[in-house]
C-alpha positions, 0 to 999 in steps of 0.5 A: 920485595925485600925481607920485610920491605914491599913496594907499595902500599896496596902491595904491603896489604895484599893477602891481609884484608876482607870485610869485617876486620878489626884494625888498630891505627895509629896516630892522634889528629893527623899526627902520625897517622898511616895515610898511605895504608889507609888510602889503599884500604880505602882502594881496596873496597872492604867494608864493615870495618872496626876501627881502634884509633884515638879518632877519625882524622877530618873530613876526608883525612886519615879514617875520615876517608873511610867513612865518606865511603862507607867503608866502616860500620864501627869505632872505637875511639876516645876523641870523636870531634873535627869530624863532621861526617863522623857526627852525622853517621853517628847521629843518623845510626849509620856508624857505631861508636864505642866511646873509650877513655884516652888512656884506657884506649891506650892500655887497652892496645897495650894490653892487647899486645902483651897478650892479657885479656881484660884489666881494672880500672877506676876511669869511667866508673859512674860515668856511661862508659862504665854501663854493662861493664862488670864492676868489682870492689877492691880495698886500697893501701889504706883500707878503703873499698874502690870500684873498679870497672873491667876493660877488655885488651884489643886484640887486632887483626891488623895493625897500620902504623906510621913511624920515623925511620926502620931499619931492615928488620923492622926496628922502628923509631917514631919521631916526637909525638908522632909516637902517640897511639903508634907503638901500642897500635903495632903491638896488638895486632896479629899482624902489623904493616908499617909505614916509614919516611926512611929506612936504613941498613940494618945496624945503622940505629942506636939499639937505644933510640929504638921504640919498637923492636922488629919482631912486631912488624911483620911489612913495611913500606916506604911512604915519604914524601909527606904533605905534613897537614894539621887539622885546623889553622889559627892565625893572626894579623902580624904586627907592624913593626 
């Protein structure tokens, strides 16, 4: 390996997992997900896992493989659809889930890795998501009273994110929407692996494209080539001419 830069996944993970862990991953759907460091975790054996990540993937992809193999005991996630497996553990009391808010989820990551431990918010007040949550009254511009809920930062063990392109130092850019739950995943963990599609010389990218500095990557790998998959198709029959 060289600097920041391992071989392989597995390799990249060496030394960072055990049963039990909390993981921040990144991506939404398929979009952007750490396919790679998610398959050598699958490989590796731990179990009892806790996920943060915006869902499961499928059936078999992304998270999705974990769960077919046991492997994880929680979730904390905003979207808990196309999953089948995901339904049916949860229904059976198999698999624990902690329904977050999409946004709340996000600022909770975020949070998290700048180092503040709880926030308020008005999302989910009245709602389940706020059951046993500590509730607090605060007084708007306008002079009105509003409950707000306390929400707790994501503090990680490990983060796995999926990025664009790094350069040798671990800059990051993420390409499109594939930035999604990446950049603030990366940040709240103690440690964060990454996997890229290319990496280039150090100096290489614009200092003004870059989304997430290096100091928050600690391994990276090179991952390409992709098999760029989509949760579900919807065709139509192609008009005659």
């Amino acid at each position: 390996m060289a600097g920041k830069l391992y071989p392989d996944a597995a390799t990249a993970l060496d030394g960072l997992l055990k049963d039990d862990l909390l993981i921040a991953s990144g991506g939404f759907g398929l979009c952007g997900i750490p396919e790679r460091l998610l398959t050598a975790i699958r490989d590796s054996g731990v179990k009892g896992l806790t996920f943060a990540s915006n869902n499961a993937g499928i059936d078999n992809e992304g998270i999705g493989m974990l769960l077919r193999t046991q492997q994880v005991k929680k979730m904390i996630s905003s979207y808990v659809g196309e999953n089948k497996e995901f339904e049916r553990q949860f229904l059976s009391g198999e698999l624990e889930v902690e329904f977050c808010p999409q946004g709340t989820l996000a600022e909770r990551m975020r949070a998290g890795g700048a180092g503040i431990p709880g926030f308020y918010t008005k999302t989910g007040v009245g709602t389940q998501v706020a059951e046993g949550k500590e509730h607090k009254d605060f007084v708007n511009r306008d002079g009105v009273s509003e409950t707000y809920i306390l929400e707790h930062g994501i503090f990680a063990d490990l983060a796995i994110v999926k990025a664009w392109k790094a350069d040798e130092t671990g800059n990051l850019v993420f390409r499109k929407t594939a930035r999604n739950f990446n950049l603030p995943a990366a940040t709240c963990g103690k440690v964060c692996v990454v996997e890229v599609e290319e990496v280039v010389p150090a100096g290489t990218l614009d200092p003004d494209s870059i989304h997430l500095p290096g100091v928050y990557v600690q391994r990276m790998i090179v991952g390409a080539p992709y098999d760029k998959k989509i949760e579900f198709e919807t065709t139509r029959e192609r008009e005659s001419a």
